[in-house]
C-alpha positions as a printed NumPy array, in Angstrom:
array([[ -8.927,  25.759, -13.463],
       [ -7.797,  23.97 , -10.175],
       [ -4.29 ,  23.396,  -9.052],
       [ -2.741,  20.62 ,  -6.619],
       [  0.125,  20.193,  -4.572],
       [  0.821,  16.111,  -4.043],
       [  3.087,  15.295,  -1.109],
       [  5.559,  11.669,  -1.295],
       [  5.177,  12.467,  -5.204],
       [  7.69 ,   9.438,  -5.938],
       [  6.072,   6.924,  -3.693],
       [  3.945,   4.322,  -5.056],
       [  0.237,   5.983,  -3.98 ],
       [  1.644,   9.263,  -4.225],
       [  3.248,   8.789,  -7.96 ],
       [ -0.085,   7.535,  -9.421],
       [ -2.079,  10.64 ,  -7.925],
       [  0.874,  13.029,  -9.757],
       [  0.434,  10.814, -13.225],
       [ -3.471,  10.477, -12.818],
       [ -3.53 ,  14.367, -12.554],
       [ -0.894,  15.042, -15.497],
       [ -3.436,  13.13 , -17.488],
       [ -5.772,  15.789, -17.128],
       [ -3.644,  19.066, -17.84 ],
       [ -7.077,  20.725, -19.714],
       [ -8.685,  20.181, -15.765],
       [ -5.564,  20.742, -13.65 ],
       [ -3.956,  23.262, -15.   ],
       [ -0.504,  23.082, -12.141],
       [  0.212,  20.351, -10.366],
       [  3.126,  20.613,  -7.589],
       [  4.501,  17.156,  -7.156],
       [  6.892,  17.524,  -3.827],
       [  9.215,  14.463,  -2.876],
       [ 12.846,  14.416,  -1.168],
       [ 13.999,  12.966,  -4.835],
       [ 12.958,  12.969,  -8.094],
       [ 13.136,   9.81 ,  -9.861],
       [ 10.193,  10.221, -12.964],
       [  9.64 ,  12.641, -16.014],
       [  6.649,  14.27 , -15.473],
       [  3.722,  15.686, -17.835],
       [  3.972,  19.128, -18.447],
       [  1.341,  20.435, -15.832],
       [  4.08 ,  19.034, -13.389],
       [  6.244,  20.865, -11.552],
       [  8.38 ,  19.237,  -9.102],
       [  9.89 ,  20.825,  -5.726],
       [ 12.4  ,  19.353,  -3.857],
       [ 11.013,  19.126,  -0.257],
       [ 12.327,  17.443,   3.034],
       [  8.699,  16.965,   5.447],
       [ 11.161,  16.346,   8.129],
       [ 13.137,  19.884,   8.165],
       [ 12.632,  22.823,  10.689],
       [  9.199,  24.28 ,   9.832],
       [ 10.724,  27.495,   8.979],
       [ 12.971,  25.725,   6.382],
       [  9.766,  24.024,   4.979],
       [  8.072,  27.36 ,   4.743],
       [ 11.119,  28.314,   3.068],
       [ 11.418,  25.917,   0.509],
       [  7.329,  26.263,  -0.354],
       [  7.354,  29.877,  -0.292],
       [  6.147,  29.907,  -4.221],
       [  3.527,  26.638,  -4.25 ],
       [  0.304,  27.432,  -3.601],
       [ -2.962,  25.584,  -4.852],
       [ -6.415,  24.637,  -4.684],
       [ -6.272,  20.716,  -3.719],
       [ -3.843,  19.142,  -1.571],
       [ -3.19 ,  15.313,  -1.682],
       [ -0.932,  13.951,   1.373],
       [  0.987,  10.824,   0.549],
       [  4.204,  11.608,   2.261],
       [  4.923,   8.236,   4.226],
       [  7.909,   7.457,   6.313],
       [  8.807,   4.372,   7.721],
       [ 10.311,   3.672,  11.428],
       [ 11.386,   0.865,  13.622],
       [  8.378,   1.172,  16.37 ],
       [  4.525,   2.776,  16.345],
       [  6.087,   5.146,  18.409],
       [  8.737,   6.824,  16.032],
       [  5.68 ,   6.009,  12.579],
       [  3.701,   8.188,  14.729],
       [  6.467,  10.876,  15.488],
       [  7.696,  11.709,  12.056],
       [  4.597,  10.55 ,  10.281],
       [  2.381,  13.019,  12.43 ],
       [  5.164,  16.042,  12.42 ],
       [  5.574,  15.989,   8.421],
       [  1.712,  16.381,   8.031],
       [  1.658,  19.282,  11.166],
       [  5.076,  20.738,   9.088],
       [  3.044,  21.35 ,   5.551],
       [  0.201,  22.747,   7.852],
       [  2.414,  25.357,   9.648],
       [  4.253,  25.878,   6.419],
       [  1.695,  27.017,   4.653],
       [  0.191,  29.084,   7.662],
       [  3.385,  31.412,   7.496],
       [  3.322,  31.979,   3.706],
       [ -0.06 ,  32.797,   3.505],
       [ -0.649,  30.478,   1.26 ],
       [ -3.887,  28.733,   3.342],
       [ -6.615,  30.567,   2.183],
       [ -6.259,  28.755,  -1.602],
       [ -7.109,  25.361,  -0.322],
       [-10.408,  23.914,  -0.905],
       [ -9.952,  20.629,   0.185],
       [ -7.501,  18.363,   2.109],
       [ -6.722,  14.327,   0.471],
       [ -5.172,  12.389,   3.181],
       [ -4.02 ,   9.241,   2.393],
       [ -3.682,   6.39 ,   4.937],
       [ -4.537,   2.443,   5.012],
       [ -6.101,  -0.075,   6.683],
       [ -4.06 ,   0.182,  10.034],
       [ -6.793,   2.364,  10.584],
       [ -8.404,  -1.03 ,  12.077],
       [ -5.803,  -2.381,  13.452],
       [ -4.556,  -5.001,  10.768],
       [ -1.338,  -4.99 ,  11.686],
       [ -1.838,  -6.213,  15.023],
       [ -4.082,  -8.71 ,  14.465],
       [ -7.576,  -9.606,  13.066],
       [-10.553,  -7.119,  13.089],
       [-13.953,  -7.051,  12.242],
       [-15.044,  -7.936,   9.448],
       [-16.149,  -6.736,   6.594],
       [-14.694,  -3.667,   7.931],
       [-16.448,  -0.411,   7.764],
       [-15.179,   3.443,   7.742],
       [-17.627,   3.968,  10.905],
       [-15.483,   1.141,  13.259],
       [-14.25 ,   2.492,  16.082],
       [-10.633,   3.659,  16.429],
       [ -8.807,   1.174,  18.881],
       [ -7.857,   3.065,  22.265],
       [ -4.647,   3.495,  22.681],
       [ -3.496,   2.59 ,  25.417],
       [ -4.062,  -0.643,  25.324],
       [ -3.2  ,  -0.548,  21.879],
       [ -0.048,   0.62 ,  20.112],
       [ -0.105,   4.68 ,  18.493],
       [ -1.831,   4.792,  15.303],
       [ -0.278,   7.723,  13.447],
       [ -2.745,   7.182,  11.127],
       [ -5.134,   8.109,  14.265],
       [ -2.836,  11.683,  14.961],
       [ -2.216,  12.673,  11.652],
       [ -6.728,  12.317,  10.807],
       [ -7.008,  14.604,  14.232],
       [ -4.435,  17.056,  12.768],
       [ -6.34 ,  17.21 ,   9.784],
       [ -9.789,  17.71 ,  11.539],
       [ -7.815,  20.708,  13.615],
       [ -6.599,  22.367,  10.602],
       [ -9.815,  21.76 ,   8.137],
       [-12.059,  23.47 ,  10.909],
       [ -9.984,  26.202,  11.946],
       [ -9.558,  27.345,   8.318],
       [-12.769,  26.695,   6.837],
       [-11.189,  23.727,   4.52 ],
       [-12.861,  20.824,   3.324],
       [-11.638,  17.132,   3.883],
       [-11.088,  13.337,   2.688],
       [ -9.072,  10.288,   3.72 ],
       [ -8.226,   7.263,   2.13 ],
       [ -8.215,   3.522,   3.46 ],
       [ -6.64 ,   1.757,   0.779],
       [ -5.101,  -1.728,   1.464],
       [ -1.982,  -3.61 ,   0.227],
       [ -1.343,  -1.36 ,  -2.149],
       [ -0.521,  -3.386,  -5.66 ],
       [  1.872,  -0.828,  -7.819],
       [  5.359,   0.741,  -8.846],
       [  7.292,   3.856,  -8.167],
       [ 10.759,   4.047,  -9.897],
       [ 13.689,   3.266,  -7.404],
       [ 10.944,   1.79 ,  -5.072],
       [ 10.679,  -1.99 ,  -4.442],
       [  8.601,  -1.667,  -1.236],
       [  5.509,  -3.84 ,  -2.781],
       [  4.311,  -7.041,  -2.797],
       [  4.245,  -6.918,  -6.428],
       [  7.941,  -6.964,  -6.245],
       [  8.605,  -9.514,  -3.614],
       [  6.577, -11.917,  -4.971],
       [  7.473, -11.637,  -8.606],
       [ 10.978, -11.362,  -7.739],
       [  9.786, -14.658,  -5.053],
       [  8.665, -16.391,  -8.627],
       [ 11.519, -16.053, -10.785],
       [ 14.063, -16.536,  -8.212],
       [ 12.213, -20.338,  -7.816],
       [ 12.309, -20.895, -11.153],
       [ 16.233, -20.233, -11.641],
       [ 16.463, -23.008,  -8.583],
       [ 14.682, -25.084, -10.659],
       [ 12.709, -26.757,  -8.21 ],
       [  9.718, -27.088, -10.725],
       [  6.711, -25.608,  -8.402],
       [  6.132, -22.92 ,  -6.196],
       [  5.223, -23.031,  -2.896],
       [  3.123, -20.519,  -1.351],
       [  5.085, -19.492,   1.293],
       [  2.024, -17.801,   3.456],
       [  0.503, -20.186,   5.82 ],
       [ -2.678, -22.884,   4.931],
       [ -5.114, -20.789,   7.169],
       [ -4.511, -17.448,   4.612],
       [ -4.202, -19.53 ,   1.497],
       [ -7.893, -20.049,   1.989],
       [ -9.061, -16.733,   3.753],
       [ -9.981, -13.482,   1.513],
       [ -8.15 , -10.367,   1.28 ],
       [ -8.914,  -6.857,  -0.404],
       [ -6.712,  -5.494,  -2.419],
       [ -5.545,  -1.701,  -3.977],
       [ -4.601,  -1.127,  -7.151],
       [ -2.185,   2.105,  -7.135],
       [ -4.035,   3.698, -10.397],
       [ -7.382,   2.821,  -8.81 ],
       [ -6.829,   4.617,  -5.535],
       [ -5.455,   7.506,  -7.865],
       [ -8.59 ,   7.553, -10.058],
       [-10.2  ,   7.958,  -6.715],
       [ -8.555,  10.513,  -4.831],
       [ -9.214,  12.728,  -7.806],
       [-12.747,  12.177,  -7.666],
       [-12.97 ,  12.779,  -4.359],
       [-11.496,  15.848,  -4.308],
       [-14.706,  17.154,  -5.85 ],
       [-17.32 ,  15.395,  -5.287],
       [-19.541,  16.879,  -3.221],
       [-20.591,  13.283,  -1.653],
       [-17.265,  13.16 ,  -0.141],
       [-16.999,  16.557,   1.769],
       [-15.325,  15.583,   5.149],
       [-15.55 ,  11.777,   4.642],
       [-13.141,   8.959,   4.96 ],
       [-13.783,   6.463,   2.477],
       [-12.159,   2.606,   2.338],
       [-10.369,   2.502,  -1.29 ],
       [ -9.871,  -1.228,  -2.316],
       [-10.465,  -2.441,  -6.328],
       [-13.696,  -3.665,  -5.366],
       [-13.559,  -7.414,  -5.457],
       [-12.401, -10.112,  -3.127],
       [ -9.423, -12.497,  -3.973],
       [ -7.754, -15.616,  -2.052],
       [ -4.418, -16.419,  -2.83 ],
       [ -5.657, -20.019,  -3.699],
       [ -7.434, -18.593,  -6.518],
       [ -4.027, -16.121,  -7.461],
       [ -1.104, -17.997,  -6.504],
       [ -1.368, -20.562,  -9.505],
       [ -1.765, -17.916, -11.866],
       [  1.356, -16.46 , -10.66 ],
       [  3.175, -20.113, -10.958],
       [  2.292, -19.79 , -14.64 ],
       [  3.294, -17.141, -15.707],
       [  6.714, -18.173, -14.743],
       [  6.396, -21.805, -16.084],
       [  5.697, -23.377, -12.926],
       [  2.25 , -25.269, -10.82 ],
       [  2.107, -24.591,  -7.604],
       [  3.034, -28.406,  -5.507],
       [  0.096, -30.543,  -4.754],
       [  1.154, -31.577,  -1.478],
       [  2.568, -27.881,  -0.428],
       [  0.907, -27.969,   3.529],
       [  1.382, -31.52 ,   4.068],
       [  5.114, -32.111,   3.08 ],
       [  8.006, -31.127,   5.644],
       [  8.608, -27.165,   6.231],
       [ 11.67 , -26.851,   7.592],
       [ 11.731, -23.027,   7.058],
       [  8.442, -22.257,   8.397],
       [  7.831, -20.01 ,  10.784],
       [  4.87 , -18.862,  13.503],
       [  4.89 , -15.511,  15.299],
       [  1.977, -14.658,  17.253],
       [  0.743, -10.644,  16.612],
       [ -1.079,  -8.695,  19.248],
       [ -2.501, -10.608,  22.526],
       [ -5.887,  -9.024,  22.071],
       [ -6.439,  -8.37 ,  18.407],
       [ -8.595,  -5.517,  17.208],
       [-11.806,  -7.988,  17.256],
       [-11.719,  -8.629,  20.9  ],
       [-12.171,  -4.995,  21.468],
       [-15.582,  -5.308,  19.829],
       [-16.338,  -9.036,  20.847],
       [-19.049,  -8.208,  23.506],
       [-20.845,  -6.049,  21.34 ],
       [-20.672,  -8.433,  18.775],
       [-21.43 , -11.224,  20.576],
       [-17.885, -12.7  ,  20.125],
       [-16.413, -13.074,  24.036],
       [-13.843, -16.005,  24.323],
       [-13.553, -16.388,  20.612],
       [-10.848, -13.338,  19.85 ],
       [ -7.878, -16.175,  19.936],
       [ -4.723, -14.335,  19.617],
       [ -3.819, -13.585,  15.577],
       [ -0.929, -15.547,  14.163],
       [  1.586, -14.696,  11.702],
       [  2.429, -18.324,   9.967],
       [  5.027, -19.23 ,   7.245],
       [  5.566, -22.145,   5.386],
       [  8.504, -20.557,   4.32 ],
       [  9.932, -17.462,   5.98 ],
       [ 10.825, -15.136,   3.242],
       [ 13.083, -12.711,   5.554],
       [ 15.074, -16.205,   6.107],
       [ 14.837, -17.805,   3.049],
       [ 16.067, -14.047,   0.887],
       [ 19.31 , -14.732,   3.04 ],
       [ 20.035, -18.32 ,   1.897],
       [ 23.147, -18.611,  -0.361],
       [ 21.802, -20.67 ,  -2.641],
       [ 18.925, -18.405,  -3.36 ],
       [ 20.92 , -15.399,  -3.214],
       [ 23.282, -16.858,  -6.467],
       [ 20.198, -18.015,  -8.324],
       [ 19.293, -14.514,  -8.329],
       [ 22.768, -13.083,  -8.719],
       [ 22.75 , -15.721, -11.719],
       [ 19.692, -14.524, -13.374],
       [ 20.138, -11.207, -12.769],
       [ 23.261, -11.238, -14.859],
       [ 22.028, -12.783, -17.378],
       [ 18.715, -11.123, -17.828],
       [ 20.458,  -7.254, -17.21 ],
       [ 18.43 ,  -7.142, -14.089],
       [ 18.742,  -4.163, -11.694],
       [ 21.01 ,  -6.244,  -9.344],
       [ 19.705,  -4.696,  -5.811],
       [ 16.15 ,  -5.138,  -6.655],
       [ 16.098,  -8.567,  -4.908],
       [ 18.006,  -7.209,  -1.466],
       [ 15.82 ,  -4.06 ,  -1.093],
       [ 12.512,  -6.219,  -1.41 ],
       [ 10.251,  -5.797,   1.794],
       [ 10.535,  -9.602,   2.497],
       [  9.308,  -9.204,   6.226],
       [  6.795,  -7.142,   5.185],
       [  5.865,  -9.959,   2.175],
       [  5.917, -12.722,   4.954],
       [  3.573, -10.768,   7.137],
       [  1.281, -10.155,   4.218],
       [  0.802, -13.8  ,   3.441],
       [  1.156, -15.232,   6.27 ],
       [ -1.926, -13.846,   8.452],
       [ -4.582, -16.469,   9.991],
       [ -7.38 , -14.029,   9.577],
       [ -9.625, -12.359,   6.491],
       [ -9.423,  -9.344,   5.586],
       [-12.501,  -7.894,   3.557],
       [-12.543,  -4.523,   3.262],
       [-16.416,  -2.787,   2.112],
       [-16.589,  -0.3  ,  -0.545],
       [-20.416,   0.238,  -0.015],
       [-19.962,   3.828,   1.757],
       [-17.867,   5.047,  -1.621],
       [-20.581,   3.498,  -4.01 ],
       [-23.059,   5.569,  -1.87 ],
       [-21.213,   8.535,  -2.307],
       [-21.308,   8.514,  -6.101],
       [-18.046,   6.268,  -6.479],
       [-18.402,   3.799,  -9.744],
       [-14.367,   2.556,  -9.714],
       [-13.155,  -1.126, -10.111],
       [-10.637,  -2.768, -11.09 ],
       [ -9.688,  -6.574, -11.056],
       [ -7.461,  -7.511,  -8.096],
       [ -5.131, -10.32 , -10.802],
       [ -5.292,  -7.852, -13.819],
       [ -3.691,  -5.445, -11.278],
       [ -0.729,  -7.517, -10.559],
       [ -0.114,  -8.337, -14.481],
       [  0.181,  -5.067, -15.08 ],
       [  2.021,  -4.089, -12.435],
       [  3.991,  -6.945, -13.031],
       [  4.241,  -5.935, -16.613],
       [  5.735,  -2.517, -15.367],
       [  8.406,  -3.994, -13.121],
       [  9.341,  -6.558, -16.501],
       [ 10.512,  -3.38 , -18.589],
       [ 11.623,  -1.659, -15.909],
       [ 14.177,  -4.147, -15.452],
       [ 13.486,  -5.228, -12.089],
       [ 11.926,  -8.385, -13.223],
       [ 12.433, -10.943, -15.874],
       [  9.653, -11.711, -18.766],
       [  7.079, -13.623, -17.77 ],
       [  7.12 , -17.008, -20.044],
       [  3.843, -18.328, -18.986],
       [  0.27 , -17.335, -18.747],
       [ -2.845, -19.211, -16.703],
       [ -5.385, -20.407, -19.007],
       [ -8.657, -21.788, -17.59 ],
       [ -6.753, -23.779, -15.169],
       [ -4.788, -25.518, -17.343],
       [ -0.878, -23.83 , -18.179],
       [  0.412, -22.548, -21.328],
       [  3.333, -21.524, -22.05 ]])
């Protein structure tokens, strides 16, 4: 019967990979779910160690000196100011487990490596890329470009896998839709918190705060228990041996089609006239000068049409979190509702803003998983309601009042 060891066990990826497992104690007999905190009650195949990525490798040896097991799933994750330092600490706490379990010994147990990354693999945070985009794109040189830890921590991983005779997959997912306890680093969160903060102003509609151009473009999706449901297959499979495989839930989705189902389910439409009225908090920040695309636009045929990516915001959600008015609406409801009252500061809003505010697509193809045996889906608006559902009795958010009905509003 196989055992695991899952790294960033509390994070939102690395959370559903420990629960998806824990479902399954009759296949996975131990599972070692290692995080610097422990914020869940586990199933009782789980057994959690208290680990710091970041310490001397000695001290990491130290602390692992008893967890061995067959299947390893990385989803340790921290983040830093600059590529530079993401790449740093990112790349060292992968190298760290690697050395760590050189010294105990404990190598010769693993039968295959899960490494779990994202779509900054092509370059999405600098810019736009190719589309759809496709696990055999080529990595973006760097320089020009910016580090990639993603990039150093797939090369340790290669380094490791063929000097010990270990097997190997990585994961692409993409704006990852989920919930971790203590965690409000989605865009579940933001936007849902976004929603109900709008309706305690009562303005009577929400704006999309993303820009027109995105409103209308396409984006791929993850869904956290999806990606889990995956890395567990592909720890097996033998189609996946020493592949990297995009994980997204398999559809497309625009936020024209999404945001007014979000508007109802907090009693609201979403304002006819929302581009063409007055935006005095928008924003425009331009990304990358060369995005990822123009390093493949003579190939594809594409020279002098790369135009610099934009980052544009009908309303700036970094700016408008900080407004006093919207910061006692939510004070307000969050009394009154027995919110958890720093749910609202610790949202990513910058993170939020650059989510819906690209100018570009972003389509993300699953075809090289459904080759490889991979049958998964999930529905990119079912994922947020249930996510969304989550967040409601965790406290974080308030109930829902509304639901979208066939394009017309119920409530």
């Amino acid at each position: 019967m196989p055992t695991a060891i899952v790294t960033g066990a509390t994070g939102i990826l690395g959370r559903e990979i420990v629960y998806e497992l824990g479902r399954h104690p009759q296949e996975w007999t131990t599972v070692h779910a290692l995080s610097r905190s422990k914020k869940d009650v586990y199933p009782s195949n789980i057994v959690h160690n208290f680990i710091d990525l970041t310490a001397d490798v000695q001290e990491v040896a130290k602390e692992l000196k008893d967890v061995s097991a067959d299947y390893i799933f990385f989803a340790a994750y921290l983040l830093k100011g600059s590529e530079e330092d993401n790449t740093k600490v990112n790349g060292d706490m992968l190298e760290n487990l690697f050395k760590a379990l050189e010294i105990n010994n404990a190598v010769s147990h693993i039968k295959r490596i899960v490494l779990v990354t994202g779509c900054k693999q092509y370059g999405v945070h600098l810019g736009r890329a190719k589309t759809p985009m496709v696990e055999s794109d080529p990595w973006l040189p760097e320089p020009p470009y910016p580090p990639n830890f993603y990039y150093r921590q797939q090369r340790s991983l290669h380094a490791f896998s063929a000097k010990h005779g270990i097997e190997w997959v990585v994961t692409y997912p993409n704006e990852v839709i989920g919930f971790a306890k203590g965690n409000f680093m989605n865009l579940a969160a933001s936007i849902g918190l976004y929603a109900a903060v709008h309706r305690e102003l009562g303005t009577g509609g929400l704006p999309f705060p993303g820009g027109a151009t995105f409103y209308e473009k396409f984006d791929s999706l993850t869904y956290s228990r999806l990606h889990a449901e995956f890395c567990v297959w592909a720890a097996t499979a033998p189609g996946a041996k020493n592949q990297a495989f995009n994980v997204v839930n398999g559809d497309v989705e625009s936020w024209s089609n999404m945001w007014p189902k979000l508007a109802a389910r907090y009693g609201m439409t979403v304002p006819g006239d929302q581009f063409s009225r007055p935006a005095p908090d928008a924003s425009d920040v331009p990304m990358a000068d060369n995005p990822p695309i123009s390093f493949l636009a003579k190939a594809l045929g594409l020279q002098g049409k790369t135009a610099q990516s934009h980052i544009e915001q009908t309303i700036d959600l970094a700016k408008w979190s900080q407004k006093p008015e919207v910061q006692a609406a939510w004070e307000r409801l969050a009394e009154r509702e027995g919110l958890e009252k720093d749910a609202f500061e610790k949202a990513t809003w910058m993170f939020s803003g650059f989510v819906l505010g690209r100018n570009f697509d972003v389509i993300v193809s699953m075809s090289k998983a459904r080759a490889a045996g991979w049958t998964g889906y999930h529905d990119t608006w079912e994922s947020f309601e249930k996510v969304f559902d989550q967040l409601e009795s965790e406290k974080i958010l308030p109930k829902a009042i509304g639901r979208f009905v066939g394009w017309s509003m119920q409530q």
